[in-house]
C-alpha positions in Angstrom: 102.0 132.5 96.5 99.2 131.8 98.6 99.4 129.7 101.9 97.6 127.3 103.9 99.1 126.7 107.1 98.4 123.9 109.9 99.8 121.7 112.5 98.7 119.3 114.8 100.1 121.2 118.4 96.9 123.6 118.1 95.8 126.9 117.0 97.5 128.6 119.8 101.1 126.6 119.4 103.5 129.1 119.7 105.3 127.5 116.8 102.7 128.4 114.7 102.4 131.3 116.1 106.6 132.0 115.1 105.5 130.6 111.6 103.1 133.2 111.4 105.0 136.1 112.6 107.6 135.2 110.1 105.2 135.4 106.6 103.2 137.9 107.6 103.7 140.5 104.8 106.2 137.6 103.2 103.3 135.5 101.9 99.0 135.9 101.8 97.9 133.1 104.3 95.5 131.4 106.3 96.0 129.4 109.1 93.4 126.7 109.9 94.3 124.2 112.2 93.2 122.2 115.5 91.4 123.5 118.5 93.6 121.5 120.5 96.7 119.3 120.7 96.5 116.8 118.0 99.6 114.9 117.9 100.4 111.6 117.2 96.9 111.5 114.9 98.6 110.8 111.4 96.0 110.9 108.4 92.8 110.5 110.1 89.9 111.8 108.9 86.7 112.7 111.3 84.1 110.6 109.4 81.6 110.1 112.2 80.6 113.5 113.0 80.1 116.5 111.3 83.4 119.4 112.1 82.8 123.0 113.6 84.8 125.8 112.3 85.3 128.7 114.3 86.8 132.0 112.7 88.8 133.7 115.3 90.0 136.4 113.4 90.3 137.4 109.0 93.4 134.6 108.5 92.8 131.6 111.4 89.9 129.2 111.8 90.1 126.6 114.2 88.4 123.4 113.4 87.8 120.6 116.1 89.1 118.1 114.4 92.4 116.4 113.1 94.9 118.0 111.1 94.2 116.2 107.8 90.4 117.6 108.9 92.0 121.2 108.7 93.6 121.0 105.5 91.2 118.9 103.8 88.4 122.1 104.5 91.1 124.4 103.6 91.8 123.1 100.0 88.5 122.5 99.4 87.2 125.8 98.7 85.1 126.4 101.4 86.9 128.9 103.2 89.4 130.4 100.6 90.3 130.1 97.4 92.7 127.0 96.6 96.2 127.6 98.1 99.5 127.0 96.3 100.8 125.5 98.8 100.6 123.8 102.5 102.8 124.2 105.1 102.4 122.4 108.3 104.2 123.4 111.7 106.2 124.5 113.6 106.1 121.1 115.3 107.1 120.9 119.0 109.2 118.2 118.7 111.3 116.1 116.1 109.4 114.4 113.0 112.2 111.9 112.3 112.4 108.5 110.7 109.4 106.3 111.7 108.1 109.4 113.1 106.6 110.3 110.1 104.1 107.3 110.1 102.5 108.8 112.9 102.8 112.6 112.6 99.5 115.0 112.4 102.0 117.3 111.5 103.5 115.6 108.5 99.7 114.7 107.9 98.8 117.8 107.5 101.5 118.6 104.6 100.3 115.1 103.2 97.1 116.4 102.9 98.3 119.3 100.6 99.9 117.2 97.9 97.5 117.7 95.3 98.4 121.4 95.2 100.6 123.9 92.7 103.7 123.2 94.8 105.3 121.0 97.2 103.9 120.7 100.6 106.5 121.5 103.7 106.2 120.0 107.2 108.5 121.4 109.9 109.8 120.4 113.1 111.9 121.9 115.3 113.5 118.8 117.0 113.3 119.6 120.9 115.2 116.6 123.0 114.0 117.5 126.5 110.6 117.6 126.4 109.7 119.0 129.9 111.7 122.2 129.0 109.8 125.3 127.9 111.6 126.2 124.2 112.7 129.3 123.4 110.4 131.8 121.2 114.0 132.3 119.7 114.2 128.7 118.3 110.8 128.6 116.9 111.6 131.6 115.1 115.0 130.2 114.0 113.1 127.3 111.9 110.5 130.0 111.1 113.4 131.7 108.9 115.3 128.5 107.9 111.4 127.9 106.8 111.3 131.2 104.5 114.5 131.2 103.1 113.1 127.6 101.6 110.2 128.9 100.7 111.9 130.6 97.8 114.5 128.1 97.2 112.2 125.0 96.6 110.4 126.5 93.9 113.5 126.5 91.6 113.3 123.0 91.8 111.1 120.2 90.2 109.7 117.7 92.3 107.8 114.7 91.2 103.9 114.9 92.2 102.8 114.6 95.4 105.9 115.0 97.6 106.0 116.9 101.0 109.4 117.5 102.2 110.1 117.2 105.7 112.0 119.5 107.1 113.7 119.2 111.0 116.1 122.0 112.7 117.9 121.3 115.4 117.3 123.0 118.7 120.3 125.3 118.3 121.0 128.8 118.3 120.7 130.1 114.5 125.2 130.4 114.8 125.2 126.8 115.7 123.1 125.5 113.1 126.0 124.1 110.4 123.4 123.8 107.3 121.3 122.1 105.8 121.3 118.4 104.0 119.3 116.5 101.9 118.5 113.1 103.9 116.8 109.3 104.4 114.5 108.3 107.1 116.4 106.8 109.5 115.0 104.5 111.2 114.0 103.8 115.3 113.7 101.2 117.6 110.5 99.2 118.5 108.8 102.1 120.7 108.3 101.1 124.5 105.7 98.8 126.0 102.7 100.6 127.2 102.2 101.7 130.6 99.6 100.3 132.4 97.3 102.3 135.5 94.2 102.5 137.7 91.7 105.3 137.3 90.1 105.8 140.9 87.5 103.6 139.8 89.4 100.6 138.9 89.5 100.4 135.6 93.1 99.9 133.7 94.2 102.0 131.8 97.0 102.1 129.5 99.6 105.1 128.1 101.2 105.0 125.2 105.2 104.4 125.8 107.7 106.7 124.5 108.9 106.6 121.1 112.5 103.8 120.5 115.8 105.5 120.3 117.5 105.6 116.6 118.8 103.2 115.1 119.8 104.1 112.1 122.2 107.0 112.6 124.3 106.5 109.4 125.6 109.7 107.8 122.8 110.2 104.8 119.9 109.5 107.5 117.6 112.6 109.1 119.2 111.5 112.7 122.5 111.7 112.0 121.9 115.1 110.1 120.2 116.9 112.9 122.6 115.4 115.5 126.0 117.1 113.9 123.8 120.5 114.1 122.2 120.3 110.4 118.8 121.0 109.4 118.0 117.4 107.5 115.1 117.7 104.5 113.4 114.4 104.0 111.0 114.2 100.3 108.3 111.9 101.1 105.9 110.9 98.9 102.3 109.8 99.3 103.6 106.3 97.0 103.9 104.0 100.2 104.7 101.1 97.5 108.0 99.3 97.8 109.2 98.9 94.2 111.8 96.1 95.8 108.8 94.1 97.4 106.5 94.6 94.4 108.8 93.1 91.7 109.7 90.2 94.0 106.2 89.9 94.5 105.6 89.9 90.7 107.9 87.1 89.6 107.0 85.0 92.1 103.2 85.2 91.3 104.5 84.9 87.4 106.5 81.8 88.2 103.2 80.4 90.3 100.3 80.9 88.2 98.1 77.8 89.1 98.3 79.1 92.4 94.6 79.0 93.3 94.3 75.6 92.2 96.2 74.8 95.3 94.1 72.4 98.0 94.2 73.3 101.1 94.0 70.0 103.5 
């Protein structure tokens, strides 16, 4: 099984780097991915410039671009021969709930859905953020990664899925197991922060991401917060089938709707 692997914390990330260190002789891969931090980028494609690929070695390219960027030049042929499968991370931080609207690193896996087999973002789900992590940790979620590798592929998922996949920042005899979970969900994030440069101008950061609320056994949250690793199927099918019928028979029970005047 051939792999493509990404992430949107940069080439030089050392969870990549644990990912890496993990499936080498495991798995045949490449790794292309950012030149630089790239969180927080989602699905964006760089569409008004052309991308620069630099090969630093016979299995990683760094691209400076996004991570969709990365794995849409890695699937396309241009580097290597199609891979089976994507797999995105190790993420410095948690992809949980909402998160995963704005992840490059469930992105990434995103991208790979049109492949052989089921795409895999992973996240090791670091609470204190201005803590250096353990090498340890990364390579915990490194293994919990492999020993899924094999396991996934007895299953059948329908097209297009990427599971996502968080560990808790545990010691491996800590970590309870693994369930199969829901997005949770978070509160609204914080308002944005506004400053001066020296020259005046305002400018504005970001806030930090809402708390949970949503911690309901079943959810991703409340999975990794009793010590289990929580694996979330997504699917690139953003429609809600609940919206959509109600849409449906309303527009069925409405049809001279157009023929409305507006005053």
């Amino acid at each position: 099984m051939s792999l493509l692997l990404s992430n949107d914390d940069g080439i030089h990330a050392p969870g990549l780097r644990a990912l890496c260190d993990v499936l080498q002789g495991q798995y045949p891969w490449v790794v292309i991915a950012p030149d630089r931090d790239k969180s927080g980028v989602s699905n964006c494609l760089t569409l008004d410039r052309p991308l620069q690929a630099t090969h630093l070695d016979a299995q990683r390219i760094t691209v400076d671009g996004t991570p969709t960027d990365c794995v849409h030049l890695g699937t396309s042929g241009i580097f290597m021969d199609e891979p089976q499968r994507v797999i995105s991370g190790i993420n410095y931080g948690a992809n949980l709930g909402d998160d995963v609207l704005y992840s490059g690193t469930v992105a990434a896996a995103m991208e790979g859905r049109f492949l052989q087999k089921v795409a895999m973002a992973v996240s090791l789900v670091v609470t204190e953020y201005d803590r250096e992590v353990s090498p340890e940790r990364f390579r915990t979620a490194a293994d919990i990664c492999l020993r899924l590798l094999e396991f996934v592929d007895t299953l059948s998922f329908p097209p297009r899925t990427v599971l996502n996949i968080n560990v808790p920042d545990l010691p491996p005899e800590q970590i309870r197991g693994i369930r199969c979970t829901a997005l949770g969900q978070r509160l609204r994030g914080e308002n944005p922060i506004s400053t001066r440069n020296p020259r005046g101008k305002t400018l504005y950061w970001i806030g930090r991401a809402g708390g949970p609320v949503d911690r309901v056994p079943g959810t991703d949250f409340h999975a990794v917060e009793h010590g289990f690793v929580s694996i979330t199927p997504l699917h690139a099918d953003m429609g809600s089938r609940v919206a959509i019928d109600t849409l449906s028979a309303a527009l069925d029970s409405a049809p001279n709707l157009l023929d409305i005047k507006l005053s």
